[in-house]
Short mmCIF file of the C-alpha atoms (twelve columns), coordinates in Angstrom:
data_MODEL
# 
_entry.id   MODEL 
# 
loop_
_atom_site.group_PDB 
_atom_site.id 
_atom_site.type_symbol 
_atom_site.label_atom_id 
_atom_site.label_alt_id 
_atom_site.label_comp_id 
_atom_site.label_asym_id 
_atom_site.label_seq_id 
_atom_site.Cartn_x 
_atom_site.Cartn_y 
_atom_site.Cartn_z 
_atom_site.pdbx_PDB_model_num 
ATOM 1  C CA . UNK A 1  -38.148 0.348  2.483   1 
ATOM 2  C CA . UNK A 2  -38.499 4.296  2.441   1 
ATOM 3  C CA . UNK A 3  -36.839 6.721  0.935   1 
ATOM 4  C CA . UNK A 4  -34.624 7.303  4.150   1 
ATOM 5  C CA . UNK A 5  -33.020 4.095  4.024   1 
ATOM 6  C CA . UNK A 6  -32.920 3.873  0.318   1 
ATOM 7  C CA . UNK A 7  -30.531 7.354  0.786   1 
ATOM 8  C CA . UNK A 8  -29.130 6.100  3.534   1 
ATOM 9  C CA . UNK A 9  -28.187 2.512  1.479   1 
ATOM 10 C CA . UNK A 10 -26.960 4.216  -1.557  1 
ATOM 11 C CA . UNK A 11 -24.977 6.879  0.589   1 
ATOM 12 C CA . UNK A 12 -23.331 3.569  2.165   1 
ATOM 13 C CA . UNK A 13 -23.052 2.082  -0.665  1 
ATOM 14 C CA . UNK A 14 -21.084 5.292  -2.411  1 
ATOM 15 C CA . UNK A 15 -18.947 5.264  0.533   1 
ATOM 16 C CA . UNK A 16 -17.800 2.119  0.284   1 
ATOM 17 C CA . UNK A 17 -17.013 1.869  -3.481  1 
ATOM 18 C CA . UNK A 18 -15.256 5.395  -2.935  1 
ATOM 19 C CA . UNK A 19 -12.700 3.719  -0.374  1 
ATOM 20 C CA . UNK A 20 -12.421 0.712  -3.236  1 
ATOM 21 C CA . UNK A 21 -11.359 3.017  -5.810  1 
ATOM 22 C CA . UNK A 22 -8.922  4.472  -3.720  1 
ATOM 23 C CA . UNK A 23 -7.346  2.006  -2.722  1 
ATOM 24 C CA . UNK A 24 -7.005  0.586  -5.948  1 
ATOM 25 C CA . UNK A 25 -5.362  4.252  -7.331  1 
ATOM 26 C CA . UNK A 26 -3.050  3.934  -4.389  1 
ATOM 27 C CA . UNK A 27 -2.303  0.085  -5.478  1 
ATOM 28 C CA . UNK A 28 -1.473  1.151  -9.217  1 
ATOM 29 C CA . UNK A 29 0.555   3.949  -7.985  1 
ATOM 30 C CA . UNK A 30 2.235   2.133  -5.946  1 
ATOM 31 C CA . UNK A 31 3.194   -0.935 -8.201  1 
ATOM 32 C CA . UNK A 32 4.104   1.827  -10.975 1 
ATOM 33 C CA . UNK A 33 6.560   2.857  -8.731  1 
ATOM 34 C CA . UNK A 34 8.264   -0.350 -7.809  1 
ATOM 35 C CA . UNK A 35 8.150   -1.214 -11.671 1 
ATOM 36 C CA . UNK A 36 9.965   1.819  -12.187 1 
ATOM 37 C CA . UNK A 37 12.568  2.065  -9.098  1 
ATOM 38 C CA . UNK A 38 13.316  -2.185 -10.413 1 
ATOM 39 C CA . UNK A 39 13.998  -1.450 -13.763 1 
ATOM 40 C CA . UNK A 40 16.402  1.551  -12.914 1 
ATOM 41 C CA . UNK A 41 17.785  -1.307 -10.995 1 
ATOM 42 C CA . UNK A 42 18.150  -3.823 -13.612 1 
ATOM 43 C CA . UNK A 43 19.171  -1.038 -15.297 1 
ATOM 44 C CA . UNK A 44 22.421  0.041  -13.587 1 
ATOM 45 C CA . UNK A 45 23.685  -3.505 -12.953 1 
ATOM 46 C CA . UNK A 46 23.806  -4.061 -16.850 1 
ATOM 47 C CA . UNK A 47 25.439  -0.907 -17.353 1 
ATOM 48 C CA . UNK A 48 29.325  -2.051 -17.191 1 
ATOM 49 C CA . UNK A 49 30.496  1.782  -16.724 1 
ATOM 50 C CA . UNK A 50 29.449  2.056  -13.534 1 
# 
């Protein structure tokens, strides 16, 4: 292989594991959220003032 597709590969590569990450921030975020939003939920419904 030379160097351009080595660079090219890795560049790729980089790319690629970028997107993973976020999409995995995103997915954290995201469930963080829910968790949150649920137990202001569960939450309320215990609360026998309201």
């Amino acid at each position: 292989m030379n160097k351009d597709a080595q660079i090219e590969e890795a560049r790729n590569t980089l790319i690629g594991r970028l997107f993973t990450l976020g999409g995995s921030a995103l997915f954290l975020i995201g469930s963080l959220i829910i968790a949150i939003l649920g137990y202001q939920s569960y939450i309320s419904l215990l609360d026998p003032i309201n």
